[in-house]
N, C-alpha and C positions, 0 to 999 in steps of 0.2 A: 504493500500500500504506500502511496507517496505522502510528502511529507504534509500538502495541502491539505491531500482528501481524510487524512485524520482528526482533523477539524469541522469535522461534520457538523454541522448544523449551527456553526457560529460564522463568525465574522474573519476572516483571512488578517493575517497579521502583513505587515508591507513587506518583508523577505518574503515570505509563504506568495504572495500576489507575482513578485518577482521571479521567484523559481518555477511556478507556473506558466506565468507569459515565454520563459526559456523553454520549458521541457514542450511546451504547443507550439513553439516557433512564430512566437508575438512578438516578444522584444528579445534581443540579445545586449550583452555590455558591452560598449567599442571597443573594438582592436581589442579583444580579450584573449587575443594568445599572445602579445606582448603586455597582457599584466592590466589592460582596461589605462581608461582615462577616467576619473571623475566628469560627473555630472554631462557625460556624452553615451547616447546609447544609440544601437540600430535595430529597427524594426525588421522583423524577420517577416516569410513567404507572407503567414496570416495577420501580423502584425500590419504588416505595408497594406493590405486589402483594407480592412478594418479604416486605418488609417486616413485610405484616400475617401473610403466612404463616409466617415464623417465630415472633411471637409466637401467633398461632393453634396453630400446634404444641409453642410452651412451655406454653399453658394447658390445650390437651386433654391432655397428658403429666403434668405436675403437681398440676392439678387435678382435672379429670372422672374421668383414670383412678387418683386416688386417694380413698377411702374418710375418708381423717382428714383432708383439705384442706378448706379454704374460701375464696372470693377478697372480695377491697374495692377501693374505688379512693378512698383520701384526697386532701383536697384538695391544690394544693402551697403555699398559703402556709397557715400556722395559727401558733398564740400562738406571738411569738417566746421565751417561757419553756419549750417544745419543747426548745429550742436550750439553753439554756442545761443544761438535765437531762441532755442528752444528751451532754454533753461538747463540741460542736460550736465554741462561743465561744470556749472555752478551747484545745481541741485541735485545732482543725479547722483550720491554717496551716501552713503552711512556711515556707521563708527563701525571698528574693528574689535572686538571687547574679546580677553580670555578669560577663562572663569578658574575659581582658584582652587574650587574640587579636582573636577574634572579635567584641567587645562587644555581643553578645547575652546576653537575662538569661534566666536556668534557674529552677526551681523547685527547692528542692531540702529533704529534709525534714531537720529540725533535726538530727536524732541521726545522719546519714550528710553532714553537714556538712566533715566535716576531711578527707572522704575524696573527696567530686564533685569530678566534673569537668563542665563544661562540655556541656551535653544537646547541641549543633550539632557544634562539630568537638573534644570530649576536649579542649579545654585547660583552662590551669591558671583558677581563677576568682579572682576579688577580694575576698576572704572579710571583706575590711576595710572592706567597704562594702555589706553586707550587710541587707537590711530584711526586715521580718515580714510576711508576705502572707496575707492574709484569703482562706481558699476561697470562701466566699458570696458572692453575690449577692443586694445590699437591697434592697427595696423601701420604698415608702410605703403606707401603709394610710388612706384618709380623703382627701375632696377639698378640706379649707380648710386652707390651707399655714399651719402654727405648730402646727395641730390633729392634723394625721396621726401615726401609731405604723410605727416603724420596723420593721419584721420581714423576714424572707429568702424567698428561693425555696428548696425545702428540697435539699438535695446528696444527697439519697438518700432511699430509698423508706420504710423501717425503721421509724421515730418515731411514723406513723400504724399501723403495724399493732402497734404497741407500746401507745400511748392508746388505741386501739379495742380494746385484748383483752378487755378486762371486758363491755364489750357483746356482742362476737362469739362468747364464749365461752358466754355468757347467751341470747340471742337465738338462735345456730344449736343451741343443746344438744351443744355437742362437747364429749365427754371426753376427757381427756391418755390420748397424746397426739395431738395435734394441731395445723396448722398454719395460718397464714392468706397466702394470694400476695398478689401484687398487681402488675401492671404498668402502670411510668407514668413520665411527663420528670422529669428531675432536672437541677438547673442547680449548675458549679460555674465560680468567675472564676479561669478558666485562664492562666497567665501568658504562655504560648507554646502556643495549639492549634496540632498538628500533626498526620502521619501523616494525613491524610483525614480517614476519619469517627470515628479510633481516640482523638485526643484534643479532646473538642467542649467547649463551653462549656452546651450545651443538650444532651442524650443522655435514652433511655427506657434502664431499670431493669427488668430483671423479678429478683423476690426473692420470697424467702419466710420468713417466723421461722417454727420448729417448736417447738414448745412440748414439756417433757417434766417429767416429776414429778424435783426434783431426788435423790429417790433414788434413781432407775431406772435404773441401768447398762447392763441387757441390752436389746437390740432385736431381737425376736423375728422380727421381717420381714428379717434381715443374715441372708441364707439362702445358700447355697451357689453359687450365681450369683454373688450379688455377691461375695462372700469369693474367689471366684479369678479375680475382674477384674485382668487387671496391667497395673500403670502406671508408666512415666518417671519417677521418681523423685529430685527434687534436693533431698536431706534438709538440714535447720538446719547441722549439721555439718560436711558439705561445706562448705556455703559461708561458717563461719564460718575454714573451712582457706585462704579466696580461692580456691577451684577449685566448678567445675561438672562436674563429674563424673557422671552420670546411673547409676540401679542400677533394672532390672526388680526389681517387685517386688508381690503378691498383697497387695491388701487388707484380706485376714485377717492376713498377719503383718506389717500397719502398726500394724494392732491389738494383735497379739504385741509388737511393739514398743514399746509404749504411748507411738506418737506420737498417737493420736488411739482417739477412745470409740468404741463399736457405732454409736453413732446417728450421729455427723458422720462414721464410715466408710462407713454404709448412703448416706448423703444424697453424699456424693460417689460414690461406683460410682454411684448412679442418676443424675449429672450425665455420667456419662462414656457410660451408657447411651442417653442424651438425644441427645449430639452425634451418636453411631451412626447412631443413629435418623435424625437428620439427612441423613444420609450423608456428613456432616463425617468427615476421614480422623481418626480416635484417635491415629492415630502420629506422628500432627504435635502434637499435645498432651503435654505433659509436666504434671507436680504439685508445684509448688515449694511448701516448706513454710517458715513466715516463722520467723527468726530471732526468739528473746527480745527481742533488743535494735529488732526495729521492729513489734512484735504493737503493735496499737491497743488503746488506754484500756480497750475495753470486753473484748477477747479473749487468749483464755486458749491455745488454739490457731487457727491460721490458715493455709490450704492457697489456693494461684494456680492457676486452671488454663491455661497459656499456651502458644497456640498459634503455630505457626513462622510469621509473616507473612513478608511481605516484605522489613519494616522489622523484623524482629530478631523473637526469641523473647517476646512479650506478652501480658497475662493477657484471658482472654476471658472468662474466671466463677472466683466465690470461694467459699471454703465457709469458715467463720466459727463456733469456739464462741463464742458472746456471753453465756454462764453468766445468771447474774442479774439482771445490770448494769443492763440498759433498764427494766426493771419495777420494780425497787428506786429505782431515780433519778427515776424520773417517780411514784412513789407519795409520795419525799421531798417534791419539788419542789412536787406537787401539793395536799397532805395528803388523796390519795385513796385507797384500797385497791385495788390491783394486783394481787390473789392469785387463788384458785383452792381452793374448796371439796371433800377430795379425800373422795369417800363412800367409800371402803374403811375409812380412819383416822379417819375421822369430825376432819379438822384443816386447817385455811387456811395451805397452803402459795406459795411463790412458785417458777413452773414457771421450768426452764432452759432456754436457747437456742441451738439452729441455725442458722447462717443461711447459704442456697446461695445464691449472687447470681450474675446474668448480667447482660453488658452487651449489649444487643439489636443495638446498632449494629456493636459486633464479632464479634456471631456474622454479620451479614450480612455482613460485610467477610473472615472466616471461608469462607465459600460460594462469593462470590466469587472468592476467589483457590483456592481448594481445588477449585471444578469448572473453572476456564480451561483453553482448552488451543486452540494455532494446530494444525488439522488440515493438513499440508503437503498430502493427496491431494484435500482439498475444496479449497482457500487460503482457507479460513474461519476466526474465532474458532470454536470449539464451547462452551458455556458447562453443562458436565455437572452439571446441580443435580439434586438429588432431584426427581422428578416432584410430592411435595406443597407443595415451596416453588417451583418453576419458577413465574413470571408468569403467563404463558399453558399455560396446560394441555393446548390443542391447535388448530392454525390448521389451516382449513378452505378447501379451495377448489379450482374447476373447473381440468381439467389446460388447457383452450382456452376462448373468450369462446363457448363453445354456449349458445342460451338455453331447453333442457333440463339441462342440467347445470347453470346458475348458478342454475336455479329448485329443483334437488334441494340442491347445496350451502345456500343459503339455508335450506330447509327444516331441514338438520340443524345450521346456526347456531343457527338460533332455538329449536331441542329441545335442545341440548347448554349455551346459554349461561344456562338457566334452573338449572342447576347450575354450572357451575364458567365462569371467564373464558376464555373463548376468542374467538379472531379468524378473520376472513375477509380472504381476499388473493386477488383475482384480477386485480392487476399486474406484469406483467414476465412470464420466465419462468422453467419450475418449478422449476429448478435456484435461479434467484435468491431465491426466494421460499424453498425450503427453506434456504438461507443464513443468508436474513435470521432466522429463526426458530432455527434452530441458535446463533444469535449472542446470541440472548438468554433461550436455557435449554428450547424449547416441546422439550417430551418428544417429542410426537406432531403429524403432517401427516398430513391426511385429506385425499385426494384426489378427485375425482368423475372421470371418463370415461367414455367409449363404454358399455362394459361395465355402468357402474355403471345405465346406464339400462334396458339390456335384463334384467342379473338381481338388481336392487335391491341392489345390494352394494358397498365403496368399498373404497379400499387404504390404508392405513395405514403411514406410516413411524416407525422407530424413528429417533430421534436422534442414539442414543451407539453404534449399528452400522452404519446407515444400511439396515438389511435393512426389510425391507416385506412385509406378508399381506391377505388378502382378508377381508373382515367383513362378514355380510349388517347391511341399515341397520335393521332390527328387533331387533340384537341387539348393536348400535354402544355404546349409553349402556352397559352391563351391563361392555362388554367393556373399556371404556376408563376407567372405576368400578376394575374389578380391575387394570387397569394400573396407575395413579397410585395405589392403596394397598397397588403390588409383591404383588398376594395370587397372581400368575400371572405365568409366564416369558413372552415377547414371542411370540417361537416358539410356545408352546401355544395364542397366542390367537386363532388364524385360522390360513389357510390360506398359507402360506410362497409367495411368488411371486416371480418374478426380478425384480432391482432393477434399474430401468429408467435412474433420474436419481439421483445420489448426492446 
């Protein structure tokens, strides 16, 4: 038995999550035959699937299905005078603090100073020996050493859809408001990567700035949906009292509340709408909203969306008013004009800023721990993901080594893998095989037998019931199309038959 699935019926410890993701070929440590790198890792065969599908499903969500979006993909080094407009030089550090138990050094941010303790075991730190620590990461720019310009790998996505607004504003014809995504790596020089994949030195970014006219209060799209979305609630207040105390509460009257505007309300419910979507649990998510005394340089208000990991209550996406700050600092910096021509007023305004940010690496670590589960009556992991982010979409394969059945099997590999990833398995037996697949998320097993040969038709299993139906093979792709975009119950989608092999 491995060393996860011992842990039956609780909750994965973040090694146990780790040696998992390795032994299913989700995540690997980099370059780990020369001994790994901290806080860098590679995503393995199913790891990489997984991966693109969640951002595949941040962009068709964000983007495609909205009308006022646009996407980019900025480079990640650019003038390091980027950095300097953006606050980045200046504000973008922490303190270095070692602790006197344990003497491991913590990160800890200037202003919550007098109060850390010690990021490994809570003790007391050495405040008296404390240094300033650089989040970036430099590079060189130029191959003749005296000659090269120092600049960074950029720590977040923001800066390029900040400097590109005048173009993309110009170029796609979008009127306020409007938004630009973009998904991409962002590097920050972590003092202590930990937690897995939760705190890397290298991590992808999906964000978006929404641009809105700065007089525009109302957001006609905060419609009744969202307005009685309720969420987790751990207000400034609370936790200025030192308590965490959690209060449900409607979107709308966060708004009543005037902790946050129409538009960063609207843009958070649709983050929460997202995870749903996912079929990430919401109730595992709560809404921490940031204290005065630690809102960033550029924000005005500042909401966490942090979901229950393993390793403690941590933010997985941010929602961010960033007011004027980026466009005004970089039109300084620049001596370029950053505005927005607004034809109702006939007047050159500077739009104000949204910004919903996701960290890609912790929604899949999000997924991960949210579908597990030791089935005791299989003895298998079962890895319940949503059918659009599962890796394999559906393994295929004859119930016996007949060479009519592996020649029908094959045939419907080769029609089905022309759309979506799926696999073919015809080693071991079927029990092992539906196993192996349960263990690393495949919604669906298609099976080929006797039957299938005399009336063209295959069995289909379900994953998260383990029930199984009959599907003629001409009506296979259709049926298993509306599976994986949940448009039909499992049950409706064939012929219900006795489940043979669990």
């Amino acid at each position: 038995m491995n060393k996860e699935e011992k842990k039956a019926g609780s909750v994965l410890t973040v090694d146990e999550l780790a040696t998992f993701c390795k032994r299913k070929g989700f995540v690997y440590p980099s370059s780990e035959i020369y001994g790994g790198l901290a806080g860098f890792w590679d995503f393995g065969p199913n790891g990489v699937e997984l991966y693109n599908n969640i951002k595949n499903a941040w962009w068709n969500y964000f983007v495609y299905q909205k009308s006022n979006m646009v996407g980019i993909e900025a480079s990640i080094i650019s003038n390091p005078k980027i950095w300097k407009a953006s606050g980045h030089i200046t504000s973008f550090s922490d303190i270095a603090v070692s602790c006197k138990k344990c003497k491991k050094i913590s990160k800890v941010d200037a202003a919550e100073l007098a109060s850390a303790k010690c990021s490994f075991c809570k003790g007391e730190l050495d405040k008296s020996g404390s240094k300033k620590l650089n989040m970036m990461l430099s590079t060189k720019i130029g191959p003749i050493e005296g000659d090269s310009v120092v600049s960074y790998l950029r720590p977040e996505n923001a800066q390029g859809m900040f400097t590109d607004f005048k173009l993309v504003s110009e170029t796609s014809r979008m009127k306020l408001p409007f938004g630009i995504a973009q998904i991409g790596k962002a590097f920050r020089n972590e003092i202590a990567p930990r937690d897995f994949l939760f705190r890397c030195r290298e991590f992808t970014i999906g964000e978006f700035e929404f641009f809105i006219h700065p007089e525009e209060k109302r957001c006609e799209i905060f419609d009744n949906e969202h307005k009685k979305i309720k969420v987790q609630l751990l207000d400034a207040e609370t936790q200025e009292k030192g308590k965490e105390n959690l209060r449900s509460i409607a979107m709308g009257d966060m708004v009543k509340e005037k902790r946050l505007d129409e538009w960063q309300a609207y843009w958070l419910a649709e983050q929460m709408m997202f995870f749903k979507e996912l079929g990430i649990n919401v109730d595992k998510i709560k809404i921490r909203e940031h204290m005065k005394s630690e809102l960033s340089h550029y924000s005005s208000a500042t909401f966490d969306l942090d979901y229950d990991y393993p390793f403690g209550s941590k933010e997985v996406a941010g929602n961010a008013n960033r007011g004027q700050f980026d466009l005004t600092s970089h039109s300084k910096e620049s001596s370029q004009k950053l505005d927005y021509f607004d034809e109702e007023t006939k007047t050159r305004i500077v739009p104000r800023v949204i910004e919903p940010t996701f960290g890609m690496e912790r929604i899949f670590l999000a997924a991960i721990v949210d579908g597990y589960d030791y089935d005791k009556k299989r003895e298998n992991v079962v890895l319940h993901l949503h059918p659009k982010l599962a890796p394999v979409k559906a393994a295929i394969f004859p119930i016996v080594k007949d060479a009519r059945m592996i020649k029908l099997s094959e045939e419907i590999y080769r029609a089905l893998r022309k759309e979506w990833n799926v696999s073919y398995d015809d080693s071991g037996s079927v029990g092992r095989r539906y196993s192996r697949n349960d263990e690393i998320g495949t919604p669906y097993c298609i099976t080929i037998d006797t039957d299938s040969i005399k009336k063209k038709d295959v069995t289909i299993r379900d994953r998260d019931t383990t029930k199984q139906i009959r599907v003629k093979v001409e009506d296979l792709r259709e049926t298993l199309r509306k599976l994986i975009n949940c448009e039909i119950k499992f049950e409706k989608a064939g012929k219900v038959v006795e489940t043979r092999v669990k």
